[in-house]
PDB file of N, CA, C and O in Angstrom:
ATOM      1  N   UNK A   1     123.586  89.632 119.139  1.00  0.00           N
ATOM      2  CA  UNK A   1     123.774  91.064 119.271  1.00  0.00           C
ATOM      3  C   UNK A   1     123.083  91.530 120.554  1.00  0.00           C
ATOM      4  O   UNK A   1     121.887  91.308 120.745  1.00  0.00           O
ATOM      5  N   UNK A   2     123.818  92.145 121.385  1.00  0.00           N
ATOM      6  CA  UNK A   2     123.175  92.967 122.858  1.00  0.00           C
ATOM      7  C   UNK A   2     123.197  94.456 122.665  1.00  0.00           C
ATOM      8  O   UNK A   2     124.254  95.062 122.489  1.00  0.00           O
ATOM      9  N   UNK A   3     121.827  95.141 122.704  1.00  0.00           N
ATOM     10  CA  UNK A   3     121.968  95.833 122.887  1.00  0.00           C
ATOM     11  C   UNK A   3     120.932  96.446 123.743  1.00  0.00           C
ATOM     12  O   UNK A   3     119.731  96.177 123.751  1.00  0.00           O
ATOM     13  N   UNK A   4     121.697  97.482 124.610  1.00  0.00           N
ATOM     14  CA  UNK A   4     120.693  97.789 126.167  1.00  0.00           C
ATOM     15  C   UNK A   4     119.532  98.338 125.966  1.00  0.00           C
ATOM     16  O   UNK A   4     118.440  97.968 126.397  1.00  0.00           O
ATOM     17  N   UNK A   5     119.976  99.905 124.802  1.00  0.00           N
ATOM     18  CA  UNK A   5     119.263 100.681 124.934  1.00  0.00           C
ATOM     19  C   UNK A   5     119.589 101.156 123.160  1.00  0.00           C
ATOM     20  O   UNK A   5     120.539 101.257 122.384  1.00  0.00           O
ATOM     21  N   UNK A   6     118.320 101.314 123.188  1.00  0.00           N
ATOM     22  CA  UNK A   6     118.136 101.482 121.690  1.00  0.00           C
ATOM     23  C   UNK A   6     117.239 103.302 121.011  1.00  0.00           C
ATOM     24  O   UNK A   6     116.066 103.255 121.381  1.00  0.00           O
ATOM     25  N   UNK A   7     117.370 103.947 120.639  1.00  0.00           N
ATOM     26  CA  UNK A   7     116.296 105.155 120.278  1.00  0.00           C
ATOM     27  C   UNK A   7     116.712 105.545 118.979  1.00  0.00           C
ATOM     28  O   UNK A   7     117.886 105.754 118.675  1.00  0.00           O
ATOM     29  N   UNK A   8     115.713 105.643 118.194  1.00  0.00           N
ATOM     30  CA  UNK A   8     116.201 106.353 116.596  1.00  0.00           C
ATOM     31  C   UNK A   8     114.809 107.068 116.131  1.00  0.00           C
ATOM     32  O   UNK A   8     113.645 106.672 116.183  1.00  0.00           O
ATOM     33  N   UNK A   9     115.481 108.462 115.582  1.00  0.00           N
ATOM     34  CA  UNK A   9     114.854 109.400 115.039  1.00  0.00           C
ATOM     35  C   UNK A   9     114.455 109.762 113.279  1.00  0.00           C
ATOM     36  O   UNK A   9     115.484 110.085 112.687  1.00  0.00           O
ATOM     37  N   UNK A  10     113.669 109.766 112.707  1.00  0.00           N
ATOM     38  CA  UNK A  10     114.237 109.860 111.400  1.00  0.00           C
ATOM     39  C   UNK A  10     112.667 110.658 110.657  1.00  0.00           C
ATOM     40  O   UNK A  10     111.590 110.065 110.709  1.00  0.00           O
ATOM     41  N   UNK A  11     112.748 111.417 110.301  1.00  0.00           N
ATOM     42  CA  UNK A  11     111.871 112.302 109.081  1.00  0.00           C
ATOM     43  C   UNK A  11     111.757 110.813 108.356  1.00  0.00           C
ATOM     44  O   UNK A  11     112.593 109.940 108.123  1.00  0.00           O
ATOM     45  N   UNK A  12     109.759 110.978 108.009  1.00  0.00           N
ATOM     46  CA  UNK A  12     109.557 110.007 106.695  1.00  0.00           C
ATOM     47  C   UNK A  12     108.241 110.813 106.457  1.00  0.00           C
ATOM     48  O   UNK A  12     107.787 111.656 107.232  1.00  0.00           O
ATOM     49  N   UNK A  13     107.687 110.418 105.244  1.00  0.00           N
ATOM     50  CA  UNK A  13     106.505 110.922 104.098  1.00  0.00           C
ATOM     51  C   UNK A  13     106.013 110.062 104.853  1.00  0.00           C
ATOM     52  O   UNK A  13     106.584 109.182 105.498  1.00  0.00           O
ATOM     53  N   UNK A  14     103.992 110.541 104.707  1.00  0.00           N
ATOM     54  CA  UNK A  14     102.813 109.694 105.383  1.00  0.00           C
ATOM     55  C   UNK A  14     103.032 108.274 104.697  1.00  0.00           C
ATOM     56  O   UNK A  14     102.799 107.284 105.390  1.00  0.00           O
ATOM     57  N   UNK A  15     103.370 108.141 103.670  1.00  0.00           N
ATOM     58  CA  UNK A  15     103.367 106.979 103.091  1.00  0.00           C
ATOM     59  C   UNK A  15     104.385 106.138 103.738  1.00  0.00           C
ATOM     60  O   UNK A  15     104.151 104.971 104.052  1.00  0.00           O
ATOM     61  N   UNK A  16     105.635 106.783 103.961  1.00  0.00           N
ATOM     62  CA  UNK A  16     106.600 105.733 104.405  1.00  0.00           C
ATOM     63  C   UNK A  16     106.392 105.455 105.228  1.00  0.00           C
ATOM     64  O   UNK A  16     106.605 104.259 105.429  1.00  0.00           O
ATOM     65  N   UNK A  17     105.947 106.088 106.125  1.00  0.00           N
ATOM     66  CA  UNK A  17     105.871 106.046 107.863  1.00  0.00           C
ATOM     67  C   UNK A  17     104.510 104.666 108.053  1.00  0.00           C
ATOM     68  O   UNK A  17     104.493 103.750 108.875  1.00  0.00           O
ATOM     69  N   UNK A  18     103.438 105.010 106.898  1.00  0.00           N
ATOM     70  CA  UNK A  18     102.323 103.697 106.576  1.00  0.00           C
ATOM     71  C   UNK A  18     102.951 102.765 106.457  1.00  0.00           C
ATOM     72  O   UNK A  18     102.692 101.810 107.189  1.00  0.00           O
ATOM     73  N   UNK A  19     104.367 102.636 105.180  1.00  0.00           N
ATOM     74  CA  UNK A  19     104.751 101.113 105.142  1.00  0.00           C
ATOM     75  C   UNK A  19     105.388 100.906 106.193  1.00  0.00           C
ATOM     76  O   UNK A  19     105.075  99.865 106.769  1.00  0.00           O
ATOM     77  N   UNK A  20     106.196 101.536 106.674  1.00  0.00           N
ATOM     78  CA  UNK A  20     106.524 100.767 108.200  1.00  0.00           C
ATOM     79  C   UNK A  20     105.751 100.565 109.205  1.00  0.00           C
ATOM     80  O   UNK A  20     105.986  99.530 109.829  1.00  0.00           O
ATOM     81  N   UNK A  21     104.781 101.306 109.623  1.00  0.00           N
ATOM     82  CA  UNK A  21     103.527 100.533 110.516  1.00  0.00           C
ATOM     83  C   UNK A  21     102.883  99.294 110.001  1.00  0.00           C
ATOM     84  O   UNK A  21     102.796  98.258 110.661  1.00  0.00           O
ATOM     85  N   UNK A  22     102.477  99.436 108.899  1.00  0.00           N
ATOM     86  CA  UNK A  22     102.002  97.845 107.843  1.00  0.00           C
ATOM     87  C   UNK A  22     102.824  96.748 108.077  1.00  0.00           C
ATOM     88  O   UNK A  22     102.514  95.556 108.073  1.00  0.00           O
ATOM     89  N   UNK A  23     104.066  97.346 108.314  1.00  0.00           N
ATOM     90  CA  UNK A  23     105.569  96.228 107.853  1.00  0.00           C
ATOM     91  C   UNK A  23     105.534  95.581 109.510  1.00  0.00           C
ATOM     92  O   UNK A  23     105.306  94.390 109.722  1.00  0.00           O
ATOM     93  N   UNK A  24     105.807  96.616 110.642  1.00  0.00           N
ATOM     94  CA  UNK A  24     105.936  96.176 111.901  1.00  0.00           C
ATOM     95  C   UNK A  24     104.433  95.358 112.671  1.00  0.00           C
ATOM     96  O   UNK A  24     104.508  94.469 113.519  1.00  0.00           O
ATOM     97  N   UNK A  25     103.277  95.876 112.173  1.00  0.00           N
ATOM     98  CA  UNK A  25     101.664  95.348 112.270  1.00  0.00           C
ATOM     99  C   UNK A  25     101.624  94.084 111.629  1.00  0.00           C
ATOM    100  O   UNK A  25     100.690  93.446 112.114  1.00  0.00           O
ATOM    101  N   UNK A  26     102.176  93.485 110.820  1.00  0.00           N
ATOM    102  CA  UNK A  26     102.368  92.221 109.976  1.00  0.00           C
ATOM    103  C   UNK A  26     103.507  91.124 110.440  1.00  0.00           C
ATOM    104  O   UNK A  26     103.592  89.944 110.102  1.00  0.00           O
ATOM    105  N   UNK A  27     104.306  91.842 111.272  1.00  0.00           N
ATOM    106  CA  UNK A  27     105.333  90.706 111.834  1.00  0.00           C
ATOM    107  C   UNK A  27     105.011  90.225 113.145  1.00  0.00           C
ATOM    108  O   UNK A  27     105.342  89.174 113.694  1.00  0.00           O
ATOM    109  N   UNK A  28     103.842  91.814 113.819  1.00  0.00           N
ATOM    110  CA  UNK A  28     103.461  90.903 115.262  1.00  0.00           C
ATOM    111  C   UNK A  28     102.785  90.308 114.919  1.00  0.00           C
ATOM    112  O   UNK A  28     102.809  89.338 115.676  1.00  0.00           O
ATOM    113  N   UNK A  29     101.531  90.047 113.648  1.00  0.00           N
ATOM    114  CA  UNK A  29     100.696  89.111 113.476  1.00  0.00           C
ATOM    115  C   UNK A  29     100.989  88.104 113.639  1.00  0.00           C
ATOM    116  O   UNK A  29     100.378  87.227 114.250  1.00  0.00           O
ATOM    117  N   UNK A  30     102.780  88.016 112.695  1.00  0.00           N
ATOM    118  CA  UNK A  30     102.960  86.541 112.751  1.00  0.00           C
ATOM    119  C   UNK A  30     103.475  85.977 114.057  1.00  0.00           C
ATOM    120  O   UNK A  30     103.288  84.795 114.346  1.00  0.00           O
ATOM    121  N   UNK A  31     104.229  86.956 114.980  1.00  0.00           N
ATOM    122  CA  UNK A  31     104.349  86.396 116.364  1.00  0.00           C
ATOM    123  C   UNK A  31     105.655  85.738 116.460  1.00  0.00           C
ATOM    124  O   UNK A  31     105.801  85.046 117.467  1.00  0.00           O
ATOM    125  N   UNK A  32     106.643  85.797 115.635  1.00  0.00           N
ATOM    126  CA  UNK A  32     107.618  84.936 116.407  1.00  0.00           C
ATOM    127  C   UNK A  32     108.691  86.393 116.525  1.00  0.00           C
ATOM    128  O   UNK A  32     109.141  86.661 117.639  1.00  0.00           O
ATOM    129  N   UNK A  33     108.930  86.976 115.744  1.00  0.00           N
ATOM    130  CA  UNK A  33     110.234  88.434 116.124  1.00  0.00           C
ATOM    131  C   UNK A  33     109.560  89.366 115.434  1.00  0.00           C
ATOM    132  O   UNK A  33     108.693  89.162 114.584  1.00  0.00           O
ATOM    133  N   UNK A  34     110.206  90.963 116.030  1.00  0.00           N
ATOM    134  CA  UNK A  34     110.218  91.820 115.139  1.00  0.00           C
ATOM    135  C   UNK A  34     111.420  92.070 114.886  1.00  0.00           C
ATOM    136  O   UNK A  34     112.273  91.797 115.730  1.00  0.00           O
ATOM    137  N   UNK A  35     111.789  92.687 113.582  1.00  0.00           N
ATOM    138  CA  UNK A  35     112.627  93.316 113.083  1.00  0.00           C
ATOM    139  C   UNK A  35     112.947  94.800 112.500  1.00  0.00           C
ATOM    140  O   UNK A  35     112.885  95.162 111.325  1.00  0.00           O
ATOM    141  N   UNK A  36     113.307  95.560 113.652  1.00  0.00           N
ATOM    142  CA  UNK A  36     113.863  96.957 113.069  1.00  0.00           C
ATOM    143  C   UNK A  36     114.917  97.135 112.648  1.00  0.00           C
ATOM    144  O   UNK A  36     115.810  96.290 112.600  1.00  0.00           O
ATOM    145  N   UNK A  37     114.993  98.525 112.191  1.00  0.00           N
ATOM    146  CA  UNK A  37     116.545  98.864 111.164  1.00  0.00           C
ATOM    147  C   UNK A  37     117.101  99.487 112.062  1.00  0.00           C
ATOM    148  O   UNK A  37     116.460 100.002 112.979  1.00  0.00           O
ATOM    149  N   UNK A  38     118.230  99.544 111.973  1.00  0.00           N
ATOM    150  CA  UNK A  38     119.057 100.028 113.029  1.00  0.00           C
ATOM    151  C   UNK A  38     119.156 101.691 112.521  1.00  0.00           C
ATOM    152  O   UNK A  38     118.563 102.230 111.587  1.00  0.00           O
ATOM    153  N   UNK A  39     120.177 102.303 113.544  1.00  0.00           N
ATOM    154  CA  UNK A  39     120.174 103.937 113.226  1.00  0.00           C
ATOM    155  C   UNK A  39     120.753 104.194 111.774  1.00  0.00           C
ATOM    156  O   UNK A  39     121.836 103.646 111.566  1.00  0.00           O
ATOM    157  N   UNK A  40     120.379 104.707 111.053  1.00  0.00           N
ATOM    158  CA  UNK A  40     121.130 105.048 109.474  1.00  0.00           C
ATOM    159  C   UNK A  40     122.743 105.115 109.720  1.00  0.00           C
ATOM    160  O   UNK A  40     123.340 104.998 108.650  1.00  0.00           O
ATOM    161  N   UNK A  41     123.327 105.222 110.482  1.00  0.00           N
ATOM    162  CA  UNK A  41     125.007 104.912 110.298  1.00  0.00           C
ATOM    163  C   UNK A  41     125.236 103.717 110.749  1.00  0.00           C
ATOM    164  O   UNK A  41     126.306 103.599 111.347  1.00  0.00           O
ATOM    165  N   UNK A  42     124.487 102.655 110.646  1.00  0.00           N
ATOM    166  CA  UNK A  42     125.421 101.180 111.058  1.00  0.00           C
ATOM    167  C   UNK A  42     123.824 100.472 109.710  1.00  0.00           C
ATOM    168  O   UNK A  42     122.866 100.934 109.090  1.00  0.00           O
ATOM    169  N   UNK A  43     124.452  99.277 109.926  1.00  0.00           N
ATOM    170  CA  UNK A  43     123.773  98.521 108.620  1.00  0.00           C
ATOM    171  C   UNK A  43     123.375  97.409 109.846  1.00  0.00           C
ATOM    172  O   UNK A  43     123.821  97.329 110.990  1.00  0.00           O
ATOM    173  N   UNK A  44     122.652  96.825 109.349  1.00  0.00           N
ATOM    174  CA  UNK A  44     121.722  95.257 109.717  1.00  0.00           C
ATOM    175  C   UNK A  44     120.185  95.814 110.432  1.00  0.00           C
ATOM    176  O   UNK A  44     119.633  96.877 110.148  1.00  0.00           O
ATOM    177  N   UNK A  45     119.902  95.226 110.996  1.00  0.00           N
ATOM    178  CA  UNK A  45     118.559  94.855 111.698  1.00  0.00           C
ATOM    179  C   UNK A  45     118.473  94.433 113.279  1.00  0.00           C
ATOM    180  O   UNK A  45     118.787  93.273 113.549  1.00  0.00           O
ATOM    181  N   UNK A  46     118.098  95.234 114.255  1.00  0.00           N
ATOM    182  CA  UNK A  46     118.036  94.528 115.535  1.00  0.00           C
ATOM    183  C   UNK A  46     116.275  93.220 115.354  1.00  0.00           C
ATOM    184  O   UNK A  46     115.160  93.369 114.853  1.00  0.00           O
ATOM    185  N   UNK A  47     116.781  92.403 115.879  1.00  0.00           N
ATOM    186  CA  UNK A  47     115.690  91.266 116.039  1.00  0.00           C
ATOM    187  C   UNK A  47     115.134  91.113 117.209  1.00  0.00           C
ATOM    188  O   UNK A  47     115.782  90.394 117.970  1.00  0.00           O
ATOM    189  N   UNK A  48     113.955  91.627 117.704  1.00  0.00           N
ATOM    190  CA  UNK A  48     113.364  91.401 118.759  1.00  0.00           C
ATOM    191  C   UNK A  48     111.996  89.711 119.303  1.00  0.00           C
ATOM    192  O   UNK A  48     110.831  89.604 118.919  1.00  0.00           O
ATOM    193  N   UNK A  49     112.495  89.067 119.905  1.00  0.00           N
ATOM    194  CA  UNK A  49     111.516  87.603 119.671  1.00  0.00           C
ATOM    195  C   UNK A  49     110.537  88.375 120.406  1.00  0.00           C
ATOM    196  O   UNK A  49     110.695  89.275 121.230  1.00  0.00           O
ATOM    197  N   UNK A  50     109.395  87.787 119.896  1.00  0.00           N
ATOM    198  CA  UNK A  50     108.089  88.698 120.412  1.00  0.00           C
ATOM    199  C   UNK A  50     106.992  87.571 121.392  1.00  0.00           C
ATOM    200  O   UNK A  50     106.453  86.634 120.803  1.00  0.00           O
ATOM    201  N   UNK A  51     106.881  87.673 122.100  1.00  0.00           N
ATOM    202  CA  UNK A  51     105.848  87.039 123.091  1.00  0.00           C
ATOM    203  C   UNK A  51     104.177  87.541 123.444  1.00  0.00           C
ATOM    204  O   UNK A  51     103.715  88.583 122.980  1.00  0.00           O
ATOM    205  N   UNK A  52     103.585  86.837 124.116  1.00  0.00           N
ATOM    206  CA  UNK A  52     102.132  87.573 124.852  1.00  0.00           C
ATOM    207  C   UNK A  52     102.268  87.271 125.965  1.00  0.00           C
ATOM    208  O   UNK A  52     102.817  86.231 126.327  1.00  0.00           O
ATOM    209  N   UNK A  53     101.726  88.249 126.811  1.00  0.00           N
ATOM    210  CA  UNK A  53     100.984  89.333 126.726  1.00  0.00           C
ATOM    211  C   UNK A  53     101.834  90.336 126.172  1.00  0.00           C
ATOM    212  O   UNK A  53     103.056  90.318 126.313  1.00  0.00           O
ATOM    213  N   UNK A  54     100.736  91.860 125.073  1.00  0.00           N
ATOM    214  CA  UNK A  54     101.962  92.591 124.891  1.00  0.00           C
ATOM    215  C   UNK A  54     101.118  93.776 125.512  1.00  0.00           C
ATOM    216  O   UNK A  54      99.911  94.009 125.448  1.00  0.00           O
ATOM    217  N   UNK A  55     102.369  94.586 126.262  1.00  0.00           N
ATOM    218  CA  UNK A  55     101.601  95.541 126.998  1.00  0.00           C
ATOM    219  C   UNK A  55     101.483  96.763 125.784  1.00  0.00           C
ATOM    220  O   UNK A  55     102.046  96.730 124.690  1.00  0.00           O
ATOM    221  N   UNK A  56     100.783  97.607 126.192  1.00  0.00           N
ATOM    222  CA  UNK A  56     100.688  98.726 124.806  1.00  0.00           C
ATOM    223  C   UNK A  56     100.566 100.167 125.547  1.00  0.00           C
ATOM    224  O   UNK A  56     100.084 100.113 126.678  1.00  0.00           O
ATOM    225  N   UNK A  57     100.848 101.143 125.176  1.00  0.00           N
ATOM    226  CA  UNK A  57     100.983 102.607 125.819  1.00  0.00           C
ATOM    227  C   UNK A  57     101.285 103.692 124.632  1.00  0.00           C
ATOM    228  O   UNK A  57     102.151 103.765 123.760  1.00  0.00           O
ATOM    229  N   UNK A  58     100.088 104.556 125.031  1.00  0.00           N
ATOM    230  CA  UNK A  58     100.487 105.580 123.650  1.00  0.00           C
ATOM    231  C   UNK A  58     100.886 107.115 124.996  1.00  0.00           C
ATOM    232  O   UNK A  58     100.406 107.006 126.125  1.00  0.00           O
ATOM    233  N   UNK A  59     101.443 107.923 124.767  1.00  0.00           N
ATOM    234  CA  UNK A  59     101.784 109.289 124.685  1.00  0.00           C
ATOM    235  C   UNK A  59     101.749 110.383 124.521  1.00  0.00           C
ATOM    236  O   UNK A  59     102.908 110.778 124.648  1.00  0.00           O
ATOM    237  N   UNK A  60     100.925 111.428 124.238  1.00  0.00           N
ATOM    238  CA  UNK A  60     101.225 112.388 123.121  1.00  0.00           C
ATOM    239  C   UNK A  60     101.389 113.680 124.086  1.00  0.00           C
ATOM    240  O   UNK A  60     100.974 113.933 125.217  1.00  0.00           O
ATOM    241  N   UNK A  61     102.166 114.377 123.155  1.00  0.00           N
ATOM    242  CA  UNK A  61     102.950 115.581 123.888  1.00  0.00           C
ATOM    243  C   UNK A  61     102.753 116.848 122.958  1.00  0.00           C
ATOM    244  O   UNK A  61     103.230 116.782 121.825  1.00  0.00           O
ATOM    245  N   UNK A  62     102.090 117.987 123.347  1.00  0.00           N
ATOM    246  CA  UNK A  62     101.741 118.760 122.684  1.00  0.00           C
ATOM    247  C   UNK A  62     102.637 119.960 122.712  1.00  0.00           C
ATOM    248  O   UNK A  62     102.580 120.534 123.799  1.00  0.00           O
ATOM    249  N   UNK A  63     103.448 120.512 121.845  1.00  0.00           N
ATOM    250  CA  UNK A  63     104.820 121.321 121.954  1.00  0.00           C
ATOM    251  C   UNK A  63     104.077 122.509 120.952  1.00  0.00           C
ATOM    252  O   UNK A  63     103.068 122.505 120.247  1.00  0.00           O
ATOM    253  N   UNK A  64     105.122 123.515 121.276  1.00  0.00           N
ATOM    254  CA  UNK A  64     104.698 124.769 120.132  1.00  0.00           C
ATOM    255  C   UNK A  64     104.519 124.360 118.702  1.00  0.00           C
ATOM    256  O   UNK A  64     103.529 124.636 118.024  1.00  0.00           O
ATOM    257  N   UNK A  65     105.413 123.775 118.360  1.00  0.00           N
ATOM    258  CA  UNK A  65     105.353 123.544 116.834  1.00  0.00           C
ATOM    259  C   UNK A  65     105.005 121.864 116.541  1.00  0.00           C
ATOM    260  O   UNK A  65     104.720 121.308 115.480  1.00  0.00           O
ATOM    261  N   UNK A  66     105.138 121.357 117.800  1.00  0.00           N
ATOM    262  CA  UNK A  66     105.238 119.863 117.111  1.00  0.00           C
ATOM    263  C   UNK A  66     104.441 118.938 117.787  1.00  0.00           C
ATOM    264  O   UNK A  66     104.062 119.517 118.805  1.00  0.00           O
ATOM    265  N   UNK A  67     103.883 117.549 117.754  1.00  0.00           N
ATOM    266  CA  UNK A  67     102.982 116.957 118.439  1.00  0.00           C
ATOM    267  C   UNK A  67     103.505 116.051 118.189  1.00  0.00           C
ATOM    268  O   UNK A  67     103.580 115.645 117.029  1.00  0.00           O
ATOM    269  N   UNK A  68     104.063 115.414 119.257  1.00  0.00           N
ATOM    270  CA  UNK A  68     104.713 114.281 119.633  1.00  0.00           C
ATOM    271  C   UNK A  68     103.537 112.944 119.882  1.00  0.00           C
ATOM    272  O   UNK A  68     102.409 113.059 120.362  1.00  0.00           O
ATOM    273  N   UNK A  69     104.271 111.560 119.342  1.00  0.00           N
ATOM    274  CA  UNK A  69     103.049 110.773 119.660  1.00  0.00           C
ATOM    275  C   UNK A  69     104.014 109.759 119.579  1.00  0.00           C
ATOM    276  O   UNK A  69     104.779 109.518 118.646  1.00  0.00           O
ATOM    277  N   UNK A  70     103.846 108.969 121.083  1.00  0.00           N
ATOM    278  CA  UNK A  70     104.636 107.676 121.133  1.00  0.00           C
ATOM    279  C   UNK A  70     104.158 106.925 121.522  1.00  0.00           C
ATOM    280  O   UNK A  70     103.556 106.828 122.591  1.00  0.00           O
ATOM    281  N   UNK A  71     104.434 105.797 120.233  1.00  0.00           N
ATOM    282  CA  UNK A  71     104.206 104.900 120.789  1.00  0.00           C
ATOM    283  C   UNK A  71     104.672 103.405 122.095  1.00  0.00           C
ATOM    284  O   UNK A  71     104.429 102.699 121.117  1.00  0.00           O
ATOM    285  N   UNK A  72     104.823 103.014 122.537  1.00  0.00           N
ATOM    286  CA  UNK A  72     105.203 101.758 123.684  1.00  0.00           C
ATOM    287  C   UNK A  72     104.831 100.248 123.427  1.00  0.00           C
ATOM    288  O   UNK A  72     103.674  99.929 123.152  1.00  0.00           O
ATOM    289  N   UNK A  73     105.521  99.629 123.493  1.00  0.00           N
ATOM    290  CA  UNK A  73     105.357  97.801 123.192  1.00  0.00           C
ATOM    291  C   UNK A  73     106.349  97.379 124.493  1.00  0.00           C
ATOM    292  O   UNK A  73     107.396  97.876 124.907  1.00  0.00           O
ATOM    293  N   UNK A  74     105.771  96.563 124.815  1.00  0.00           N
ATOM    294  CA  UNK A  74     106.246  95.447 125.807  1.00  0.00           C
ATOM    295  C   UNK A  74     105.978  94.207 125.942  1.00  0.00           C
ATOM    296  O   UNK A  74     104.831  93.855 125.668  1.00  0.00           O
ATOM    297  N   UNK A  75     106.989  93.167 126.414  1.00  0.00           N
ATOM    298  CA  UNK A  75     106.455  91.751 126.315  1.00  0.00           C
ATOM    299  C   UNK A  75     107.634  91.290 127.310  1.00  0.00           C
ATOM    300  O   UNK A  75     108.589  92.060 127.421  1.00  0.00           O
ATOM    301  N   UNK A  76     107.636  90.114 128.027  1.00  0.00           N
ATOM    302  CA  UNK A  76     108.670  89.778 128.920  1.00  0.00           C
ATOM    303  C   UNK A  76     109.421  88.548 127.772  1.00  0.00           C
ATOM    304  O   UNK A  76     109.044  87.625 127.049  1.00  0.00           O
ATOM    305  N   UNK A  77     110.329  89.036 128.049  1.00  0.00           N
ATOM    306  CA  UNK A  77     111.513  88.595 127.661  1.00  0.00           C
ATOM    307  C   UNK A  77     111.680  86.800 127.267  1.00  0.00           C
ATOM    308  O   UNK A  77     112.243  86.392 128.283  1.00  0.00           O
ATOM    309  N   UNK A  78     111.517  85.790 126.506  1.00  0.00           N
ATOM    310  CA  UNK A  78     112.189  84.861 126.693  1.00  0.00           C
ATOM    311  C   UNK A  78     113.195  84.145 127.102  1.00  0.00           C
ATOM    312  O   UNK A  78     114.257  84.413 126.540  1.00  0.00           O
ATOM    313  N   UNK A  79     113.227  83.210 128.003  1.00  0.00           N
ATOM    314  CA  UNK A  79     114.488  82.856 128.675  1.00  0.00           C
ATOM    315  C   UNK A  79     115.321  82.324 127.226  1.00  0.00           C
ATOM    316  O   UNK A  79     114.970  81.661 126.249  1.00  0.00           O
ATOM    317  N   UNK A  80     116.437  82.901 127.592  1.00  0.00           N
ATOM    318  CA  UNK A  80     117.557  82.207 126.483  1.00  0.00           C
ATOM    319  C   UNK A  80     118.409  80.876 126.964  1.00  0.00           C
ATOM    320  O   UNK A  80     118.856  80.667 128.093  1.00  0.00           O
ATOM    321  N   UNK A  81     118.476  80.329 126.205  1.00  0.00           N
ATOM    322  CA  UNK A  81     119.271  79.010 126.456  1.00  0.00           C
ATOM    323  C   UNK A  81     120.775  79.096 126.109  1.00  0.00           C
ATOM    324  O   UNK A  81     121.188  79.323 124.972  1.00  0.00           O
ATOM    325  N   UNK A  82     121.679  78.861 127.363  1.00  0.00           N
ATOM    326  CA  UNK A  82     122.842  78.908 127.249  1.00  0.00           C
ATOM    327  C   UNK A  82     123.012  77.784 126.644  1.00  0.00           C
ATOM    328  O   UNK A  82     122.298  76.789 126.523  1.00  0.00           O
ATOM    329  N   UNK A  83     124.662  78.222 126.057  1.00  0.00           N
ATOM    330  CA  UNK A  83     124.821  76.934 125.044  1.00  0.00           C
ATOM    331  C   UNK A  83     126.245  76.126 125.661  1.00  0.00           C
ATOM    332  O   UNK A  83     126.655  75.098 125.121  1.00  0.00           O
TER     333      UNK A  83
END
């Protein structure tokens, strides 16, 4: 699956938003991919292979009503092996 450019938005409870930090904090532990859900109108999982160094960058944006906080992950890419 290729895909260039990826962004998804979605309302969750403190709790949900915990299990998915827990969920994504537990797969870089293990170091070989992460796995996100794709946008709520298509089904599967994009798979990202995860490497070191990982660069890290936070954000935050202070708006009238809302406080934006983003986070950033980076890692260079693994060469893929043509087949």
């Amino acid at each position: 699956m290729r895909i260039e450019e990826y962004e998804f938005e979605e309302e969750k409870t403190l709790s949900n938003l915990a299990d998915l930090l827990i969920e994504i904090a537990e797969q870089i532990r293990a170091g070989e991919k992460l796995e996100l859900p794709m946008p709520t109108l298509k089904e599967g999982v994009i798979e990202v292979p995860l490497g070191e160094p990982i660069e890290t960058g936070i954000e935050v944006t202070i708006r009238r009503h809302f406080i934006h906080v983003d986070f950033a992950l980076s890692w260079r890419r693994r060469k893929i092996k043509e087949a």
